[in-house]
Legacy VTK file of the C-alpha trace (Angstrom):
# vtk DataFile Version 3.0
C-alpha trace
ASCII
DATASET POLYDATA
POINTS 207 float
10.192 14.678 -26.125
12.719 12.053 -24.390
13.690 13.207 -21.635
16.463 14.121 -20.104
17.416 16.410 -22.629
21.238 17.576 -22.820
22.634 20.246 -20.625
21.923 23.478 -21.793
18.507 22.472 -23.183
16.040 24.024 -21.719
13.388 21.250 -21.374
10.258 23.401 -20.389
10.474 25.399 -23.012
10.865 22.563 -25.441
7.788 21.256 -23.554
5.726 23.817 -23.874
6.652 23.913 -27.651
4.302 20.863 -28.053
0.836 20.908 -29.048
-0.921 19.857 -25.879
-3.440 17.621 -27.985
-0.406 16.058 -29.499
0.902 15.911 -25.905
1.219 11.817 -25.319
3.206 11.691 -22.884
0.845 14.167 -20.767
3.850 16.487 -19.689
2.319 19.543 -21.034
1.195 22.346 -18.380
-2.221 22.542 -20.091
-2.498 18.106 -19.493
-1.470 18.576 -15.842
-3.758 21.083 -15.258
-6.653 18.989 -16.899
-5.606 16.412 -14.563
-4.945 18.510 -11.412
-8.657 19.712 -11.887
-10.025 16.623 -12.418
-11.063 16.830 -16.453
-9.791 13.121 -17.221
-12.013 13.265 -20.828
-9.869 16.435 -22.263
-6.496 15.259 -20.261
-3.763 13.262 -22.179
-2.492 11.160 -18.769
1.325 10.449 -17.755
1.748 6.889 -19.349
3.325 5.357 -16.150
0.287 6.626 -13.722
-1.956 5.421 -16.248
-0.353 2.289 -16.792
-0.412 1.956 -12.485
-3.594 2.633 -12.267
-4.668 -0.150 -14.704
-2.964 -3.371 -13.048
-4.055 -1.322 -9.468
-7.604 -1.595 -10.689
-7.298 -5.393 -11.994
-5.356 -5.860 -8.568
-8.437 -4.450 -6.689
-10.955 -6.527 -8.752
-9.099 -9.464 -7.985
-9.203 -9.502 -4.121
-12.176 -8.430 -4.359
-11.973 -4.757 -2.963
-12.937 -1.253 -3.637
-10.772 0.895 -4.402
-12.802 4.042 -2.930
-12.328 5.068 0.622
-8.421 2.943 0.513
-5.678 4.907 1.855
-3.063 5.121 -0.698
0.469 6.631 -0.335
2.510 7.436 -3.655
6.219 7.477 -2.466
8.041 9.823 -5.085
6.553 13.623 -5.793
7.674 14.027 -9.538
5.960 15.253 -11.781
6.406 12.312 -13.995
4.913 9.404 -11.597
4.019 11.022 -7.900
1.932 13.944 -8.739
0.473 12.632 -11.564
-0.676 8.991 -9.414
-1.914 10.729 -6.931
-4.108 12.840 -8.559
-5.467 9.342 -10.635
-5.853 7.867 -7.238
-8.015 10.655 -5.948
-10.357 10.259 -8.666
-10.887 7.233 -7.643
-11.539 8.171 -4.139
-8.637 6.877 -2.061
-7.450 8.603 0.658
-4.238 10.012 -0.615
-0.684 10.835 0.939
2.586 11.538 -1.095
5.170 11.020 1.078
9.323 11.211 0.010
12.736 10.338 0.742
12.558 12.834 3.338
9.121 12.528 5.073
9.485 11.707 8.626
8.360 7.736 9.377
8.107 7.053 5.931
7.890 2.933 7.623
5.352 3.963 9.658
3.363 5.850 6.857
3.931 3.319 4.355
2.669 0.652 6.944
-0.893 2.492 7.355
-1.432 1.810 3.528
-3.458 -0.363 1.445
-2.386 0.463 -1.846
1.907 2.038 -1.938
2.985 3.256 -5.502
6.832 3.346 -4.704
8.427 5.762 -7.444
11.030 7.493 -5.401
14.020 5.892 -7.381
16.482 4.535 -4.926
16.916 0.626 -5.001
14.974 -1.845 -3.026
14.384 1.114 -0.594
11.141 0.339 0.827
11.547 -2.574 2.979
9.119 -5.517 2.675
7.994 -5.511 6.299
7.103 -1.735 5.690
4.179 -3.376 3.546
0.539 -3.947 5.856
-0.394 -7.252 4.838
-2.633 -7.625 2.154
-2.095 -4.117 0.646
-1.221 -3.579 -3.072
2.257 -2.658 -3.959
3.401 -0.951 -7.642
6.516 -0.896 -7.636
7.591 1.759 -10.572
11.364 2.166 -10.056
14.076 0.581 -12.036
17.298 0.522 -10.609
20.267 -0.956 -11.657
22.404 -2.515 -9.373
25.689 -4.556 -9.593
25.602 -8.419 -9.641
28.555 -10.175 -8.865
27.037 -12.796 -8.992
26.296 -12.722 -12.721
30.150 -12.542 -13.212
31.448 -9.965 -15.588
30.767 -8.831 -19.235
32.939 -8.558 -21.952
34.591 -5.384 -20.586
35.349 -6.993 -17.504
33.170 -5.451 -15.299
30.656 -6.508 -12.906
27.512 -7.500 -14.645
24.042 -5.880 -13.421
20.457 -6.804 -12.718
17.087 -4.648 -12.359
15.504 -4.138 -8.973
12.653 -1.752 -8.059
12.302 0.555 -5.287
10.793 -2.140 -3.030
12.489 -5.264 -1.622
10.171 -7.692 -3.762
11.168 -10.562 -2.446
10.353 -9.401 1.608
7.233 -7.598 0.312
5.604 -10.522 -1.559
5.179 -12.342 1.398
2.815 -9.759 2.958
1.340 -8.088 0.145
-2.062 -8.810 -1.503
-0.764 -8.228 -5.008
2.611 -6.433 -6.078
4.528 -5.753 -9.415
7.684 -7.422 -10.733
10.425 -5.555 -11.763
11.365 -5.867 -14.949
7.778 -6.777 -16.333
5.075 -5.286 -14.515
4.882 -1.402 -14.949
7.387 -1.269 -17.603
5.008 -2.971 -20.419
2.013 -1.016 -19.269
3.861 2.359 -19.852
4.946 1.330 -23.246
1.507 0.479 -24.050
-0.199 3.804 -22.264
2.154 5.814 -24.803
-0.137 3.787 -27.691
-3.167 4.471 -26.417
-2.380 7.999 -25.692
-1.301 8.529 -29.132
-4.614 6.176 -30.562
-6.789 8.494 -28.349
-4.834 11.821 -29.637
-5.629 10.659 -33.208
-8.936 9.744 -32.459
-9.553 13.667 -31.407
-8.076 15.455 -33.896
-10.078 13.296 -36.662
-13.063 14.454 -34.658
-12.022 18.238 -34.565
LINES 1 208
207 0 1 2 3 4 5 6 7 8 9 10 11 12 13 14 15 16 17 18 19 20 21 22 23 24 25 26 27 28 29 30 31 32 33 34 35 36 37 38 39 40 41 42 43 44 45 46 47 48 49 50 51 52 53 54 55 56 57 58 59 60 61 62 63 64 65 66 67 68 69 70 71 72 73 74 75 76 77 78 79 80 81 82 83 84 85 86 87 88 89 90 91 92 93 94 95 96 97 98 99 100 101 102 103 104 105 106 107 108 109 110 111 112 113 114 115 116 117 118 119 120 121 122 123 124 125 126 127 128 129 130 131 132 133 134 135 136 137 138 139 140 141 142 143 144 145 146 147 148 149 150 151 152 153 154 155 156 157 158 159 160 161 162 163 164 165 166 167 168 169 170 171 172 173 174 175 176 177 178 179 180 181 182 183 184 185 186 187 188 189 190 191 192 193 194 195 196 197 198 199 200 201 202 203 204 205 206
């Protein structure tokens, strides 16, 4: 199901239509339950927080730290990206917070973190000296923004570029590791949706 649906649809009801083993993009009730609870063998996982989790992992392995025991904030609480990440990054141990465009010192908690997943949505919000040095950053928002720069297309308007929700080019300065937008989380959730469907096929030939 691609969402958003049109007006008038009503999208949990076309959601819960779906056979949750046929469930790839791990929207399904009976999914998020599996993954609220912890059963990550029976749970078809959000492609996005699965995607995150793998270049987070990689990212880790790289410097050369564990992942357990990290404090990790997820800024965003949808149940797309936020609640789903922070329930991956609990099974992994980290020390989790999911903070919002509303939480109260969001610098301040976003500065106390080793790993930030920034899905809130809002351009370039998070600003790179909100970043403790050396923490990993995944960036999953995609924002488009205008770019005067870039002139104007054939319509005559402004032309546009992609940015994510943190200022990349502040926060690579202090961070240990941290996503590209376009290119970094994109790919991987394109790819997740594969595997989810590889692994969904590889169950029901099994059943």
């Amino acid at each position: 199901m691609q969402l958003p649906l049109p007006k008038g649809i009503d999208a949990t009801k076309v959601l819960e239509s779906i056979d949750p083993a046929k469930d790839v993009d791990g929207f399904h009730p009976v999914n998020a339950g599996r993954l609220a609870s912890g059963d990550l063998d029976r749970a078809l996982v959000p492609c996005t927080p699965a995607g995150s989790m793998i270049l987070l992992r990689r990212a880790a392995e790289k410097l050369g730290v564990k992942l357990a025991g990290l404090d990790a904030v997820v800024v965003g609480r949808s149940n797309i990206v936020g609640k789903p990440m922070a329930q991956l990054l609990l099974a992994e141990n980290c020390t989790v917070t999911v903070a919002h465009s509303r939480s109260r010192d969001l610098p301040g908690v976003v500065g106390r973190a080793d790993v930030v997943v920034a899905a809130v949505g809002r351009p370039e919000m998070i600003a790179g000296d909100w970043i403790k040095p050396g923490a990993i950053v995944i960036d999953v928002g995609i924002n488009r923004i205008p770019a005067p720069e870039k002139g104007l297309d054939a319509q005559g308007r402004a032309k546009t570029r992609l940015v994510g929700d943190v200022a990349f080019a502040e926060a690579k300065t202090r961070a240990g590791a941290i996503t590209p937008v376009p290119g970094g989380v994109g790919p991987m959730t394109i790819a997740m949706l594969m595997a989810n469907t590889l692994t969904a096929a590889e169950r029901a030939a099994r059943r």
